[in-house]
C-alpha positions as CSV (number, residue, x, y, z in Angstrom):
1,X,0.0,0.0,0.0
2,X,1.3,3.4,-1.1
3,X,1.8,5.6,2.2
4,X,0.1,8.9,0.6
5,X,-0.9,9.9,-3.2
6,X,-0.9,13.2,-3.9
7,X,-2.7,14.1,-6.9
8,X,-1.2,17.2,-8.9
9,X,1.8,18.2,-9.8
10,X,1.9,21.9,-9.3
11,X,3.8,23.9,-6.7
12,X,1.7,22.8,-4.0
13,X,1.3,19.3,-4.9
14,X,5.4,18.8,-5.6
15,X,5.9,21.1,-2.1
16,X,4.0,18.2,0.1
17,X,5.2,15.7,-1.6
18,X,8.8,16.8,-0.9
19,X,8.0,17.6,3.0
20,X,6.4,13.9,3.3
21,X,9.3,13.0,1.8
22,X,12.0,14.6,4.6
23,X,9.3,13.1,6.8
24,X,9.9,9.4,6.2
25,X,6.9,9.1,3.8
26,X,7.1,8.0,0.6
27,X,4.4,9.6,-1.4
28,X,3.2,8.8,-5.2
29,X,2.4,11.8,-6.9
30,X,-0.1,11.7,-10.4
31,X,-0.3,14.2,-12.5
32,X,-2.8,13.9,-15.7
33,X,-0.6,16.0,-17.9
34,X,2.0,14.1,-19.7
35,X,4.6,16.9,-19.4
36,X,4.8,19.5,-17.4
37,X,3.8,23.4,-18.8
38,X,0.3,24.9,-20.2
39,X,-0.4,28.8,-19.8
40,X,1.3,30.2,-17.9
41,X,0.2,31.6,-14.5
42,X,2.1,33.1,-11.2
43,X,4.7,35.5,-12.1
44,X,5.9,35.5,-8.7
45,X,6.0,34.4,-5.4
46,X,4.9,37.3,-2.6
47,X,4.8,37.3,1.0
48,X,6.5,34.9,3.7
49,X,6.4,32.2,1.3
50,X,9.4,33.6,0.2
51,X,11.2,33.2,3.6
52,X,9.8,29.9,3.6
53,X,11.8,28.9,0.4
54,X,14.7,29.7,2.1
55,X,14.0,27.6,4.8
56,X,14.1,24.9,2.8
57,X,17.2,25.7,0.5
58,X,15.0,26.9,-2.4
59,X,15.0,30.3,-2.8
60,X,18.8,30.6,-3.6
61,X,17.9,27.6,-6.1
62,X,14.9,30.3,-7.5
63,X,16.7,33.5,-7.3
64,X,20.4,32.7,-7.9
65,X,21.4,34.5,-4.9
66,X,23.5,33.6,-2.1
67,X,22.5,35.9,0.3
68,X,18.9,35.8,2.9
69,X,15.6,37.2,1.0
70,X,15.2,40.5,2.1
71,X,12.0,42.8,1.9
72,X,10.8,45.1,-0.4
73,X,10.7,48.6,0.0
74,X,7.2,48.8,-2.3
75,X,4.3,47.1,-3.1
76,X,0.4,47.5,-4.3
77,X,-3.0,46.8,-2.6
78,X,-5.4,47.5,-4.4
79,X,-3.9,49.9,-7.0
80,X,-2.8,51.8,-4.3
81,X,1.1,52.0,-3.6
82,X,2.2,51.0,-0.2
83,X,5.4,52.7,0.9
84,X,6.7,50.4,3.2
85,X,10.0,52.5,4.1
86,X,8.0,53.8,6.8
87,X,7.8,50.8,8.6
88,X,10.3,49.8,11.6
89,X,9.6,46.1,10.5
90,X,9.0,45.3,7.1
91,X,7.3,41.7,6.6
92,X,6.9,41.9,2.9
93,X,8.9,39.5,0.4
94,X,8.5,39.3,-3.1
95,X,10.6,36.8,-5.3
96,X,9.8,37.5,-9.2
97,X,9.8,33.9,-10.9
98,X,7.4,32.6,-13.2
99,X,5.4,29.9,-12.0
100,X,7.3,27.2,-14.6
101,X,10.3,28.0,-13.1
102,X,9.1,27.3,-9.4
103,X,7.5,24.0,-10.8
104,X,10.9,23.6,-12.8
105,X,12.6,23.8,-8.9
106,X,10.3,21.7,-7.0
107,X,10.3,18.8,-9.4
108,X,14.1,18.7,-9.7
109,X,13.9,19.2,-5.9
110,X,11.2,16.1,-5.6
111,X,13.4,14.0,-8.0
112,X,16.7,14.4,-5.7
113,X,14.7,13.4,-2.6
114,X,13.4,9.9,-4.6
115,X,9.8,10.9,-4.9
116,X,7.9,8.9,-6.9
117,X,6.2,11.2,-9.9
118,X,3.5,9.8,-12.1
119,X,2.9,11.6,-15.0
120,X,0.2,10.9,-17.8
121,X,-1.8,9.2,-14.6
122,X,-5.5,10.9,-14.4
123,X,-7.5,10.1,-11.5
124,X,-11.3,9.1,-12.6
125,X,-12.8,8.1,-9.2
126,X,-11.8,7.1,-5.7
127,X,-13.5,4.9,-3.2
128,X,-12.8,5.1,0.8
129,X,-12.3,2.2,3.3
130,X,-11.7,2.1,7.0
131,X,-7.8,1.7,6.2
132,X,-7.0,3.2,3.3
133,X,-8.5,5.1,-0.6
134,X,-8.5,3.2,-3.5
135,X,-8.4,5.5,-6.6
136,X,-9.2,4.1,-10.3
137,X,-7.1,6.3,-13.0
138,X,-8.2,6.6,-16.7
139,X,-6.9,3.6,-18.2
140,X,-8.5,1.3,-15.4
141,X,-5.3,1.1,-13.0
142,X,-6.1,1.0,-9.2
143,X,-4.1,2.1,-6.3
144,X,-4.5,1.9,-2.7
145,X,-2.7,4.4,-0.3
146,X,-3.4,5.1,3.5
147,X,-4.1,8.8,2.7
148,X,-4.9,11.3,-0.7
149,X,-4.3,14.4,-1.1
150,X,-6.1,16.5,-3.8
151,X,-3.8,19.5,-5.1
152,X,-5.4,19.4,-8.4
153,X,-6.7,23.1,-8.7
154,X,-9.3,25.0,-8.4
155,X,-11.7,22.4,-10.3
156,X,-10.1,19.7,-8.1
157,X,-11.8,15.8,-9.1
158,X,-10.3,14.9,-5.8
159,X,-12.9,17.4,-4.1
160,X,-15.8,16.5,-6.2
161,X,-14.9,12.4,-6.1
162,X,-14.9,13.3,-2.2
163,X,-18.0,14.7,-1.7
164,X,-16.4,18.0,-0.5
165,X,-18.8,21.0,-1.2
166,X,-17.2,24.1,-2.8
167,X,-19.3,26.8,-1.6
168,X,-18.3,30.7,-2.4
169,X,-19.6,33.8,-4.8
170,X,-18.5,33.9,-8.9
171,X,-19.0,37.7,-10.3
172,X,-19.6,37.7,-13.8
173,X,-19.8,41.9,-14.6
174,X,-15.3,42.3,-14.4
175,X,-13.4,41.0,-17.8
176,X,-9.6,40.7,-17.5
177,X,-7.0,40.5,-20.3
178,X,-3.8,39.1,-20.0
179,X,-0.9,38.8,-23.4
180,X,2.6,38.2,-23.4
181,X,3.9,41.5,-25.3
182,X,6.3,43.8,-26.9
183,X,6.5,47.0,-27.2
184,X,9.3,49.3,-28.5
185,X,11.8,50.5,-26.7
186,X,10.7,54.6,-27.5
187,X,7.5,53.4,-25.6
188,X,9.4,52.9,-22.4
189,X,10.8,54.7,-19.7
190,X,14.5,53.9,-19.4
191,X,14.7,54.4,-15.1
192,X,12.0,53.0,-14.4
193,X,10.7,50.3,-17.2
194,X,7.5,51.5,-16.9
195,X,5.3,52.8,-20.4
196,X,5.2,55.6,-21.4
197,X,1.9,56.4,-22.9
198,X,1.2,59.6,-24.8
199,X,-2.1,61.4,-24.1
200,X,-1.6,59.6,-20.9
201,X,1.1,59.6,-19.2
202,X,3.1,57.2,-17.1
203,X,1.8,53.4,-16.4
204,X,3.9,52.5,-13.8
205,X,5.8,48.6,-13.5
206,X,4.3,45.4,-11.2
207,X,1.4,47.3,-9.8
208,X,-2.3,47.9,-10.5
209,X,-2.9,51.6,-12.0
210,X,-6.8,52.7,-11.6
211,X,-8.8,54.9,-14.1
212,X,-11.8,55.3,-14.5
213,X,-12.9,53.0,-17.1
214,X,-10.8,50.4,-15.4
215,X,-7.7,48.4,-14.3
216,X,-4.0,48.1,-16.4
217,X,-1.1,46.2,-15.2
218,X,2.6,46.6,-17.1
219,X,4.9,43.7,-16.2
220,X,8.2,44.3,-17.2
221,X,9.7,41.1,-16.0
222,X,13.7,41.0,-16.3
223,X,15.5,38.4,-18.9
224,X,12.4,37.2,-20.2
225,X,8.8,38.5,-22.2
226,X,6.9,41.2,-20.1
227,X,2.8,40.8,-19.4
228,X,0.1,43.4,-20.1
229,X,-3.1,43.2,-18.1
230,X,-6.6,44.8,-18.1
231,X,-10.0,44.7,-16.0
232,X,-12.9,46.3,-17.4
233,X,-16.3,46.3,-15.8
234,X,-18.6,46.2,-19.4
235,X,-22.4,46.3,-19.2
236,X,-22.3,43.4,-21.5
237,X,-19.1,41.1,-21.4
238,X,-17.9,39.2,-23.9
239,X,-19.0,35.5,-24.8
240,X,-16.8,33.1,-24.0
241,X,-16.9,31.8,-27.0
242,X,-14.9,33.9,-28.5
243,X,-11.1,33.7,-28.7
244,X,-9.0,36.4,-27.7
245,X,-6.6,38.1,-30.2
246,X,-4.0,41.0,-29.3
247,X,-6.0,43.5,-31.2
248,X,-9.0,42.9,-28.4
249,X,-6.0,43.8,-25.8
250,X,-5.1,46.7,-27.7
251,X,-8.9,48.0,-27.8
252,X,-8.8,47.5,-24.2
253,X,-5.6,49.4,-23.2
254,X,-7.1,52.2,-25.3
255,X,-10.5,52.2,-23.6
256,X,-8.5,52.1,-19.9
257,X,-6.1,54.7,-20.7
258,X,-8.1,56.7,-22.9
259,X,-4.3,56.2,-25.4
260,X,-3.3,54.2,-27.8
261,X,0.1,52.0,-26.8
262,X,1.8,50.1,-29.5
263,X,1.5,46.4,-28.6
264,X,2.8,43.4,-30.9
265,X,3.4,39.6,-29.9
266,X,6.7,38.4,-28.8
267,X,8.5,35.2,-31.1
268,X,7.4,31.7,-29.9
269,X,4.6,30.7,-28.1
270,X,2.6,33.4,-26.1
271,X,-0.4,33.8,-23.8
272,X,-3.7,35.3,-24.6
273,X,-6.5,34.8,-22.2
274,X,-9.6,36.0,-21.1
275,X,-11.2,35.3,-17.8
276,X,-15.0,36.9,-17.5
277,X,-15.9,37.2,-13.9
278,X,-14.0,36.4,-10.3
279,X,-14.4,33.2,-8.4
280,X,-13.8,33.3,-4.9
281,X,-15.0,29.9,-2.8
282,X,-13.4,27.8,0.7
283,X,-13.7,24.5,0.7
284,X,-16.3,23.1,3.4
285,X,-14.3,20.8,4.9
286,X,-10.6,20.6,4.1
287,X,-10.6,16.8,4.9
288,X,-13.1,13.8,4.2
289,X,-11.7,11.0,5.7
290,X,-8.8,9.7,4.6
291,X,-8.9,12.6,1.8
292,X,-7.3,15.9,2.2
293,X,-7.1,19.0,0.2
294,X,-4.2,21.6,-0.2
295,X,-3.8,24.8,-2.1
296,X,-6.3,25.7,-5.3
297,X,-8.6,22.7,-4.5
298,X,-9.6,24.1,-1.0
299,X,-9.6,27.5,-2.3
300,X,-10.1,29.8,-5.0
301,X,-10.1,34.1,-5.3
302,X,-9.0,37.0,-7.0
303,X,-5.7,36.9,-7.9
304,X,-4.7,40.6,-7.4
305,X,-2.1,41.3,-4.7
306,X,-0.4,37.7,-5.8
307,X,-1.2,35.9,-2.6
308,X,-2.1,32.4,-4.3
309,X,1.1,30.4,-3.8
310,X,2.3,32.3,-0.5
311,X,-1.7,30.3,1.0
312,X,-0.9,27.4,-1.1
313,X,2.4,26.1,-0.3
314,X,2.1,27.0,3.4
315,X,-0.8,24.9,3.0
316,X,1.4,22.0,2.0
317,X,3.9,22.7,4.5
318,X,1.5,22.9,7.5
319,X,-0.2,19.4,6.1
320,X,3.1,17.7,5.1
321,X,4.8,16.8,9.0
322,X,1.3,16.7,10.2
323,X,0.0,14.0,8.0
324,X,3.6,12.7,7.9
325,X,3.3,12.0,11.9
326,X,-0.1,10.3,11.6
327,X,1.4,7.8,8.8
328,X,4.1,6.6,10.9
329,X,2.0,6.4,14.0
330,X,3.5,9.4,16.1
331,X,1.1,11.6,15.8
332,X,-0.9,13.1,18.9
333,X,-4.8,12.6,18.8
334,X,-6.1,15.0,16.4
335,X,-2.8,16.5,14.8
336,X,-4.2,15.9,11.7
337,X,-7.4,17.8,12.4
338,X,-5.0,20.7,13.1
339,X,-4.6,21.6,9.6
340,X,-8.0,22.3,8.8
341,X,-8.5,24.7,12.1
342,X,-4.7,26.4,11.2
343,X,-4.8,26.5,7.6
344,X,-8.9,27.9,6.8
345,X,-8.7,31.4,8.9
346,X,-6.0,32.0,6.7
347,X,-7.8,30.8,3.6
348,X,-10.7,33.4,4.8
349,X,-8.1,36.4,5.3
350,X,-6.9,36.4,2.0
351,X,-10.1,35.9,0.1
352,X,-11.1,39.0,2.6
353,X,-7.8,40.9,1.2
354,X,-8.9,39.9,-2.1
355,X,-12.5,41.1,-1.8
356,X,-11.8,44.5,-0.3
357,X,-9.2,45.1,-3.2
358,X,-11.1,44.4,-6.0
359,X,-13.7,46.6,-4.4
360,X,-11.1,49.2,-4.2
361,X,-10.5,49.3,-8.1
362,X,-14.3,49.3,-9.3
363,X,-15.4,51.7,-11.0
364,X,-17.7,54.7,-10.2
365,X,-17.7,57.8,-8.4
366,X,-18.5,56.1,-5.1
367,X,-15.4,54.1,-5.1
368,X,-13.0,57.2,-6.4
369,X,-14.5,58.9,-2.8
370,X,-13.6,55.7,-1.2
371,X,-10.1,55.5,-2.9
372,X,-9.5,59.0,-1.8
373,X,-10.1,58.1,2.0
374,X,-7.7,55.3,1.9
375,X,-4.9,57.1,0.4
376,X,-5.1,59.0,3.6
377,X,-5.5,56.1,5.8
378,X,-2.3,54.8,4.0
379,X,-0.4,57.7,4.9
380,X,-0.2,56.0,8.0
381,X,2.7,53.6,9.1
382,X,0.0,51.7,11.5
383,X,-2.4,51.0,8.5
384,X,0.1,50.2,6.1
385,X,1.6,48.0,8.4
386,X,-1.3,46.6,9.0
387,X,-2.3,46.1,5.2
388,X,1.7,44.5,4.9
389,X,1.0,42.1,7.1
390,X,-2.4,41.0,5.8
391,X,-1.2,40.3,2.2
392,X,2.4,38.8,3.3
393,X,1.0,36.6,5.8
394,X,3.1,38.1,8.4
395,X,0.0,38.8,11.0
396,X,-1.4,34.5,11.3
397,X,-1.5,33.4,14.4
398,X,-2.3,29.9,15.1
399,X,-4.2,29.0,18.4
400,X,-1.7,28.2,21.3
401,X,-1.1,28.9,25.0
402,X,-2.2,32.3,25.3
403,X,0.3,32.8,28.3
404,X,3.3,32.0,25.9
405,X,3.1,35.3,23.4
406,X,5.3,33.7,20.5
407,X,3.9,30.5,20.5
408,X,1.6,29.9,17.0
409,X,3.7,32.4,15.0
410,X,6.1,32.2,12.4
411,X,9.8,32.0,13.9
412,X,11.9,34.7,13.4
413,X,15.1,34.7,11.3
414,X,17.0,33.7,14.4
415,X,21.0,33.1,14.5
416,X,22.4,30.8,16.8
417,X,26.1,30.8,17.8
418,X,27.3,27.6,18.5
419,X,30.7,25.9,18.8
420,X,31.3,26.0,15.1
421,X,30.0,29.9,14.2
422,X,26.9,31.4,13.7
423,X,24.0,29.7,11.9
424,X,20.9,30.6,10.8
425,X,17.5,29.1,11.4
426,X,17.3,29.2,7.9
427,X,19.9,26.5,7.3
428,X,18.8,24.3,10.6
429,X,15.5,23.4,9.1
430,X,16.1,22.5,5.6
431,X,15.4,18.8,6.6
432,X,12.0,20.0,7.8
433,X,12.1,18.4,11.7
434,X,11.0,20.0,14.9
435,X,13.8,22.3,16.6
436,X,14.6,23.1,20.1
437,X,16.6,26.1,20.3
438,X,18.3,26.3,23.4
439,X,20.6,29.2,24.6
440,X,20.9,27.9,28.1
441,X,21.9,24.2,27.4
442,X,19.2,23.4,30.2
443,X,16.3,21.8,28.1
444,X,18.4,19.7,26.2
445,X,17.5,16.8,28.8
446,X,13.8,17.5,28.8
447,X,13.5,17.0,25.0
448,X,16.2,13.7,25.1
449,X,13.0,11.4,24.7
450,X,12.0,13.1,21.9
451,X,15.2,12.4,19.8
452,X,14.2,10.5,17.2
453,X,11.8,13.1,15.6
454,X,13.3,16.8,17.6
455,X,16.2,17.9,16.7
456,X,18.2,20.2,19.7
457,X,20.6,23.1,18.9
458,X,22.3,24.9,22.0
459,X,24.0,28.6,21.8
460,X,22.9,31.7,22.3
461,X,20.4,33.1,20.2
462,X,20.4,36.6,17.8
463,X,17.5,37.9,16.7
464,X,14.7,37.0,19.2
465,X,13.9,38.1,23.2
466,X,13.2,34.3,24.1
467,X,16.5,32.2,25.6
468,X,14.9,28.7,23.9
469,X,12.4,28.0,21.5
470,X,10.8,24.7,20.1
471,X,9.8,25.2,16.1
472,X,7.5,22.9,14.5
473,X,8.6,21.6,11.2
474,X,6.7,24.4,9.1
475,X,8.8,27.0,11.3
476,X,6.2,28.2,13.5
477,X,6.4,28.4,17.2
478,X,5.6,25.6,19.4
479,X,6.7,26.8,22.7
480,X,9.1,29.5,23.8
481,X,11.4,29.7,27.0
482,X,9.0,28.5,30.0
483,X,9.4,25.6,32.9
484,X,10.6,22.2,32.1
485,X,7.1,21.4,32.6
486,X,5.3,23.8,29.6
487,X,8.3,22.1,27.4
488,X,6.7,18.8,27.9
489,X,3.3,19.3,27.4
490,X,4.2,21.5,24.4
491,X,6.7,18.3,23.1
492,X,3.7,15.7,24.0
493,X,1.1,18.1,22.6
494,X,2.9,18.8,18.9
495,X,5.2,15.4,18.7
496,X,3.4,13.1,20.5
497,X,3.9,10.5,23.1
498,X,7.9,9.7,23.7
499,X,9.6,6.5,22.2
């Protein structure tokens, strides 16, 4: 019996499988795709996804640097420019690689660590029993694994096979338009690489610029083909029907701006879509069974503010030890449940961020008023903080012992200095196990039955108030410096019962 399929190949679907993976699972993933590719999608990765990566050993692998992410002095909510200068702590990350590339990453990642990828391998039903899911693919194969995991998109078969309602709100009034493009070099400006647009003016690069017949978007992504976007709200959209050409993109710009802007296709294979309407749904229940979902298939909403893959693949990485744990028989009653309870809030945060900015770009008078009372709002650094940490994920807090104030959030990027130099957290958790840091040397004992599955580092720590700290596998907080006492029942509570 296979120990857990995952079904889909995507970033979250290759992300679990590689955590079950350092967890002592051996997963099966399927994709239904014969090769990997189709339109493209993400551009880039923003938020504390970003530090995440690193804390696996990916982001140097995605960005080709060799130093720590660090974060961005800018960024966009809801066409509105966030100057995040003003803030003491900045907890916003952005890593610019296209969605092929991260997929690229995780599957060479996934290959290195022996997981077993299926490709050409559609899932057609799925049947449960007491100990395990049998699924049935497309040309009649069966397999049986203890546990499935659906990270097959936002029209997931996994959820439907399951019985998993998909409940939520699709708008059908907004059109957007998205093309791969050129445009000549006179049209650009040479500081900033943003267009410049006569009769216009300036559309500024990688954000949202509101007029008032509608959204534009200028992507001017380094070493590769840029991306033009539009949202329009028409009284009478488009059919469907209808394929999308660049001279429909170039009416577009030119209704948005009010200017013409020279547009042609790029050599090689492009992108033209259309999407009518915004889907934004939760999952009802994130697990049926022995059937879990991660990523797209628990969740779908707007993509603006790019928080898609920063919820999705800490989706995978909060499941993956979790569901690791309860395979190999260590996990504490209800561990598994943990994911739904941890990882849904969030869900419901972002499709709130995501509501509240596309309200913020409509169109109408109403909403310039409303714009105009945020740009004040935003002019101070407690509300932009506040928005920061919304999109980046920086404010979730998962339920814990409300006398310990860092337990249930993300670590910080902590140092410790141990007998052979400084190291950072960042490098102590690439194999993805549970971590006592302990600057006193006095908790090593307590944790000693926990050996096989806790890891303990001694030193003294830089960059956090707290003398120890235990950090679950997904890098959030477990327990911080308390009695030997708290240590246990935090130990017993995450990791379960000592060998």
């Amino acid at each position: 019996m296979i120990d857990v399929i995952v079904v889909g190949a995507g970033p979250n679907g290759l992300m679990l499988a590689c955590e079950l993976t350092l967890a002592g699972v051996q997963p099966v993933v399927l994709e239904r795709y014969a090769a990997p590719g189709g339109e493209p999608r993400a551009n880039g990765l923003v938020g504390q996804v970003v530090r995440l990566l690193d804390r696996r050993g990916l982001y140097a692998r995605l960005s080709g640097e060799s130093t720590p992410p660090v974060p961005q002095p800018a960024f966009t909510f809801g066409a509105f420019p966030l100057d995040l200068t003003m803030l003491a702590e900045n907890p916003h990350y952005v890593l610019g690689v296209p969605q092929a590339q991260l997929e690229a990453e995780l599957a060479a990642r996934a290959a290195e660590l022996g997981v077993d990828l299926r490709r050409g391998h559609e899932v057609v039903d799925l049947h449960q029993r007491p100990d395990g899911v049998e699924v049935t693919l497309a040309d009649g194969t069966q397999l049986t694994s203890r546990f499935l995991v659906g990270a097959d998109g936002g029209r997931s078969v996994v959820r439907r096979l399951a019985g998993i309602d998909f409940p939520g709100v699709t708008t059908d009034r907004s059109v957007s338009r998205t093309a791969i493009v050129t445009v000549p070099a006179s049209s650009l400006d040479p500081e900033t690489g943003g267009l410049r647009v006569p009769g216009y003016g300036n559309v500024p690069p990688f954000q949202h610029t509101r007029t008032a017949r509608g959204l534009i978007a200028w992507a001017p992504f380094p070493g590769r083909s840029a991306i033009l976007s539009t949202t329009e709200w028409p009284d009478t959209p488009p059919s469907d029907e209808t394929t999308m050409d660049l001279a429909e993109l170039r009416a577009s710009v030119a209704r948005v701006l009010g200017a013409d802007v020279p547009l042609d296709a790029p050599d090689g294979p492009g992108l033209l879509r259309r999407l009518t309407g915004r889907n934004t749904r939760v999952a009802a229940r994130y697990r049926a069974g022995r059937v879990l979902l991660v990523g797209d298939a628990a969740h779908v909403h707007p993509a603006i503010g790019g928080p898609g893959l920063n919820l999705g693949l800490q989706d995978a990485v909060n499941l993956g030890w979790k569901l690791a744990a309860t395979v190999r028989g260590w996990a504490p009653q209800g561990l598994l449940d943990t994911y739904e309870t941890e990882r849904r809030p969030v869900a419901e945060r972002v499709v709130m961020s995501t509501q509240a900015q596309t309200a913020l770009t409509g169109p109408g008078d109403e909403i310039t008023g409303l714009r105009d009372l945020f740009a004040e709002l935003l002019r101070r650094p407690e509300v932009t903080g506040h928005i920061a940490a919304l999109m980046s994920g920086a404010d979730v807090h998962y339920p814990a012992d409300p006398a310990d104030p860092l337990a249930g959030r993300c670590a910080p990027d902590v140092v410790v200095h141990g007998d052979h130099g400084p190291i950072r957290l960042a490098e102590l958790t690439r194999a993805a196990r549970p971590l006592l840091l302990d600057s006193t040397g006095a908790y090593a004992e307590v944790a000693a039955p926990w050996r096989d599955r806790v890891d303990v580092v001694t030193g003294p720590l830089e960059g956090t108030s707290a003398t120890a700290l235990l950090v679950r596998p997904d890098c959030f907080i477990a327990w911080s410096a308390g009695d030997a006492d708290t240590l246990r029942a935090a130990l017993t509570h995450h990791f379960g019962l000592p060998r």
